[in-house]
Structure formats: structure tokens, C-alpha cells
N, C-alpha and C positions, 0 to 999 in steps of 0.2 A: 648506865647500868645494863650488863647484859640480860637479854631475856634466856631464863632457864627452862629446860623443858624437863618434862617428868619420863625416868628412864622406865618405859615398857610399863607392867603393871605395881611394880617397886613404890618404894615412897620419896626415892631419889630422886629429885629435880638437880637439873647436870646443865651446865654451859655447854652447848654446840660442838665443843672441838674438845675433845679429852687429849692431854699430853701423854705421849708415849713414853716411857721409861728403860728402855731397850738398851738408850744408850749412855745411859748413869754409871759411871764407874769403868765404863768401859772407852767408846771414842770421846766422852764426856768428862774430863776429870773432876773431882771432886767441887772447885773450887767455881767451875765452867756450869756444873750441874746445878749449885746452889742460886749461881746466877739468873738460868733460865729457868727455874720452877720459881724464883722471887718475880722475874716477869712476867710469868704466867700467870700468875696466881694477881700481882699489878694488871694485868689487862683485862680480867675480868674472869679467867680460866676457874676450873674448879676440878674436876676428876683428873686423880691421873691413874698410869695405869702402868702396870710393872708385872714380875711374875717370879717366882721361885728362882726357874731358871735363866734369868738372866745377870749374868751372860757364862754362863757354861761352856760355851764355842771355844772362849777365849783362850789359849794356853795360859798356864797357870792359874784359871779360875776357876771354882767349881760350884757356881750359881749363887744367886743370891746378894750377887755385889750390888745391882740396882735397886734392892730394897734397904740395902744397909745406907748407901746414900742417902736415899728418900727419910731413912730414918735420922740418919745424921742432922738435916735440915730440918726436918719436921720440930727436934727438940732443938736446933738454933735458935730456927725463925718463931717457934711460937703459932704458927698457924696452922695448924691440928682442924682446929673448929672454921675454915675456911676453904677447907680441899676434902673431898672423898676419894679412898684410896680403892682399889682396884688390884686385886692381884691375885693369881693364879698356881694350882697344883695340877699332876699329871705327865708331866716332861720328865723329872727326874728321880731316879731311884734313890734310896735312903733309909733311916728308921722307919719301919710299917711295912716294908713290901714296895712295891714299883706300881707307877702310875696314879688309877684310883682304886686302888687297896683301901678299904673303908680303915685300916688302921696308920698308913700312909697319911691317909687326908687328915687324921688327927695331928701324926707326928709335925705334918709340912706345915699346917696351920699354925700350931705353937713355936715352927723355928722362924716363919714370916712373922706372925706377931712380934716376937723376942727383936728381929730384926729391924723393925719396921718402928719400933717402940710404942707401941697403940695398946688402947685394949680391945678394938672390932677393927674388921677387916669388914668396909663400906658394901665391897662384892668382890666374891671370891667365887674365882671359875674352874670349874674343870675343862687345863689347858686345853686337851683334846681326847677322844675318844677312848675308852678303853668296855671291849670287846668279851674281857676272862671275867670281868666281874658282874652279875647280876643287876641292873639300872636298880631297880631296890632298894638294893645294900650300898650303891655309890649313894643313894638320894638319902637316905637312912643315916648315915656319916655325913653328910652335908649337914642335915636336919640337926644333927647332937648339936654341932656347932651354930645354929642358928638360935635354938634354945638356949645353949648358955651364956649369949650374948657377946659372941667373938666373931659370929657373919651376920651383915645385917641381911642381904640380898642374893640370890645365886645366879651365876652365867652358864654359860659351854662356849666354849670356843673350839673353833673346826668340827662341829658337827655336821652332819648329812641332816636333810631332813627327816628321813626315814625313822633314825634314831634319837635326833631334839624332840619327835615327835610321842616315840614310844618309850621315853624317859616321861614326858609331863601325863605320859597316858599310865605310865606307872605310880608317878607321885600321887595322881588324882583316887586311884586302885587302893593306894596305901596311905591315904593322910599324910602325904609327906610334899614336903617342900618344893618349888616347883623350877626348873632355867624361866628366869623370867629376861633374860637379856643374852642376847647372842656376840659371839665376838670370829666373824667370816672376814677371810679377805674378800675386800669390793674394792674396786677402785675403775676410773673409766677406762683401761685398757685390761681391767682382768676381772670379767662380770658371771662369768656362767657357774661359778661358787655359790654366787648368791642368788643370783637371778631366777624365777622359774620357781619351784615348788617350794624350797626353802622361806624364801622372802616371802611368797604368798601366806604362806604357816605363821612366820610372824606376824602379820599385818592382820591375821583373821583371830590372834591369839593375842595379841598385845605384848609380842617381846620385841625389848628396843634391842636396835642392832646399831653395833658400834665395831665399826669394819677400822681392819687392819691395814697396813700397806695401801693405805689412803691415796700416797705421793706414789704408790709402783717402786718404794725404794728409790726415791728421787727422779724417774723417767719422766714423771707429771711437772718437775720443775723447769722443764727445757731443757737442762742440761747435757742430755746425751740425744746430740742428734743425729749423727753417725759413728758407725764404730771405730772414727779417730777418739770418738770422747770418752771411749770404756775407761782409760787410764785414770779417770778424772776423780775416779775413789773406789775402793776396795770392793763395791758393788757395781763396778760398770759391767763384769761378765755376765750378768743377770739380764742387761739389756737389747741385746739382738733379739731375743724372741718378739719385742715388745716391736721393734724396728723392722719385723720381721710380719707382724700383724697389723694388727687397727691403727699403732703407734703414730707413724706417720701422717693419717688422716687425723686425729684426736689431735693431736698438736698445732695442724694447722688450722681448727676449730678453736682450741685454745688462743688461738693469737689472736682470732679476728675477735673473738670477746675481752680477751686483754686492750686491745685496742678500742675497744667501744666502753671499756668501764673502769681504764687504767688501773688496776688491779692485777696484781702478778699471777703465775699460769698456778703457783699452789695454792694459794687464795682461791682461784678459779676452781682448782679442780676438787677442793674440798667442799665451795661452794655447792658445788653441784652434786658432793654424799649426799648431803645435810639433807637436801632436799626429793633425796629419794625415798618410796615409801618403806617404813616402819625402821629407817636410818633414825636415830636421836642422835648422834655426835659420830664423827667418823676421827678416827687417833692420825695422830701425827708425830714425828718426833721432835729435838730441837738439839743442836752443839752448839749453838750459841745466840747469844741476845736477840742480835739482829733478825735471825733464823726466828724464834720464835713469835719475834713481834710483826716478822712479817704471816708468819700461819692464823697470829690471833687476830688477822683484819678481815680473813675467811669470815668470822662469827657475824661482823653487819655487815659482808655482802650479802647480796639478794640478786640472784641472776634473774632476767626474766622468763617469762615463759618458752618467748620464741631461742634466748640462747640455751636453756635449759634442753630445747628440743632439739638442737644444731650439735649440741656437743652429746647427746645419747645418737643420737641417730649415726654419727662421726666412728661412735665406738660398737655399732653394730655388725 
């Protein structure tokens, strides 16, 4: 039985490792998708996480295809009442206005639900920042939705702390609902997003943070250990910076702890989210079976103290 933890000050108790949804309908086909969210969800998994716009990148798509899948499955499999769903407005324009346009946040809401075939959305985030709107009136529109029983919970993702800060300082101002959960990239070759005044704010406020780009885009799997490997998928351009930085020392930290606890280097490096403070699960993605069941062995590791401190000090 996995142990669950309770996300931030929410009433969400969440398995360790939330499945990313990024890649449903996209490098995931339908058939591939329903596979790994049935093993996820078999290994003991419980949140996943998806978002309006995903995958809008794609040529010929224009968002929303990873929540139709997610929906797809949901009424296949029947397990609705065993996974919290996660998903996100602010990326794409549409009915309401762009971003978080308080009449946006309605429109996107009702085309995720409709998509998703639910009638709540577990936590629903505002994808990222937006700047023309008064935090208020973004928290104000959130709130409707929270009242009518369509959001149980609210996030931000890519926030500063400056502004996660003087949004909860608004809701407190206004009786209105509060980010109780952050969604920052963290992962151990790209820390200074989170690290430092951000992460402190959560840990002294009680928002769980459930960091993105966990794996670096796959750099944290091994995979790319010179740039002979960028070919090795459509994200290898992304990794010379990483090869370029901490990369090289973090990897070789990774192996000596893969080797002391036979445990793979994503297992390892998610290992070591999990267990940073005011982290509750750190996301992952998966295309296929074996890919997910090797992420869902992250959840009983337990690094120790001294590796735990071998592979921060590695990525310093």
C-alpha cells in the first residue's frame, strides 16, 4: 500500500509521484496512454496531471488532446473514484479572453470538464502568470468555481514568489480562495526556480509543490551523456546546457548511488524531489509500461541521508 501524503494545506492526500499527462495523445497514442495510466494507477499512483493545453505545439492540434484521452479512460476503466485529476488554464486563448481572464477561467473550465468527463476538477491551476489581470479578480473566478463544486483545490504554476506571495495575500484581503499548491520546475540540474525564497514561502505557508521536469526532460535518465546522444529524441537539443553545467557532476553522483541501491538514475532522481522540503510528489511522464513502472519504484525508494547529500551538493 502506498503511503499517501496530504498535498499542502488541501484535503488531497496524493501518492509521491503524480503522472504527467503531457504526453497523451501526443508521443502516447491512445491505446499506449490507456496502458500506462492502468499501470499507474496498478502500482499504487493516484494524481495525474494534464492541462488545457496540452499539446497545442503539435501541428494539427489545438490543445486539449491530453485531457480527451484522460477522459476517454477515465469512462473505459471506471476508476474515476481512484485517481485525482489535476489540470490546468492560462496557456491558451479561446471563449473569455486569453490567459486568466476571470471569464476565460470559466469558459476553459467547462471545456476541460466536458473533456475530461468529470464533474470536479481535483486542482486546477493557473498554468502561469498573467500580469493585465488584477490577482482578485483571477482568485474571484477561481472561487466561483470552487463554490459550485467543479474545483475542489487551487495551484499556480510558474509563479515567482513575489506574486504566489501577493496573490494568497490578496485572497486573505478578500475572503477568497487561496494557491494552496505550486507547480515550479525543480529537478537536480535546474534548482534556482525553486530554490531560495520561493520554496522557503512554501514550506512556511504549507503549499505542496509538485515540480515539473522532474527527469530534466530525460537528461536525469542517463541517456544523454554527450552530444553524440541529442539524436536519441526530439528533446536532445535541450540538453547541452545541462552538459554544459552541473550535468556532468550530478550524473556521476547518480551512478555511485545507483550502484549502492540498484535503483535506476529516474527512480534516483525523483527519489531525491520527494524528499525535498515542502516537495509532496514531483511529476513524471511515461510512453510506455515499462517507463512507468520503472518511475513508480521512485515511490519506496528512500535515499539516505549521506546520498541525499552527495547528489545536492553534486548539483550545486
Amino acid at each position: 500500500m502506498t503511503d499517501l501524503r496530504r498535498l499542502g494545506a488541501t484535503d488531497l492526500r496524493i501518492a509521491p509521484l503524480v503522472l504527467g499527462g503531457n504526453v497523451f495523445g501526443w508521443t502516447a497514442d491512445r491505446d499506449t496512454s490507456f496502458a500506462v495510466l492502468d499501470a499507474f494507477v496498478a502500482g499504487g499512483g493516484t494524481m495525474i496531471d494534464t492541462a488545457d493545453a496540452y499539446s497545442a505545439w503539435v501541428p494539427g492540434h489545438k490543445g486539449g488532446e491530453s485531457e480527451s484521452v484522460i477522459g476517454a479512460w477515465l469512462k473505459q476503466s471506471g476508476k474515476r473514484d481512484k485517481v485525482q485529476i489535476a489540470t490546468k488554464v492560462g496557456m491558451l486563448p479561446g471563449e473569455g479572453g486569453e490567459k486568466l481572464a476571470p471569464a476565460r477561467i470559466a469558459a476553459a473550465c467547462e471545456a476541460s470538464l466536458q473533456r475530461l468527463g468529470i464533474e470536479t476538477i481535483d486542482l486546477y491551476f493557473a498554468h502561469q502568470d498573467d500580469e493585465s489581470v488584477p490577482q482578485e479578480e483571477v482568485l474571484a473566478a477561481f472561487g466561483k468555481l470552487v463554490d459550485a463544486g467543479k474545483v475542489r483545490a487551487l495551484g499556480a504554476s510558474n509563479f515567482h514568489a513575489k506574486r504566489l506571495k501577493s496573490a494568497n495575500d490578496a485572497a486573505r484581503a478578500h475572503g477568497l480562495p487561496h494557491f494552496h499548491v505550486l507547480q515550479p520546475e525543480y529537478n537536480l540540474v535546474s534548482r534556482s526556480k525553486f530554490e531560495g525564497e520561493l520554496q522557503s514561502y512554501c514550506v512556511e505557508n504549507n503549499i505542496g509543490a509538485v515540480p515539473y521536469y522532474g527527469l530534466a526532460s530525460g537528461f536525469l535518465t542517463g541517456k544523454y551523456r554527450s552530444a553524440d546522444d541529442f539524436g536519441k529524441s526530439v528533446r536532445g537539443g535541450r540538453m547541452q546546457a545541462f552538459l554544459d553545467g552541473t550535468g556532468p557532476a550530478v550524473l556521476a553522483a547518480m551512478d555511485t548511488v545507483a550502484e549502492e541501491t540498484g535503483s535506476s538514475l529516474a527512480q534516483i532522481a525523483l527519489a531525491w524531489l520527494k524528499e525535498q522540503p515542502a516537495v509532496t510528489a514531483p511529476i513524471a511522464s511515461a510512453t510506455s509500461v515499462a517507463q512507468v513502472e520503472d518511475l513508480l519504484g521512485a515511490m519506496a525508494l528512500t535515499l539516505s541521508v549521506g546520498q541525499l547529500d552527495r547528489l545536492t551538493d553534486a548539483g550545486s
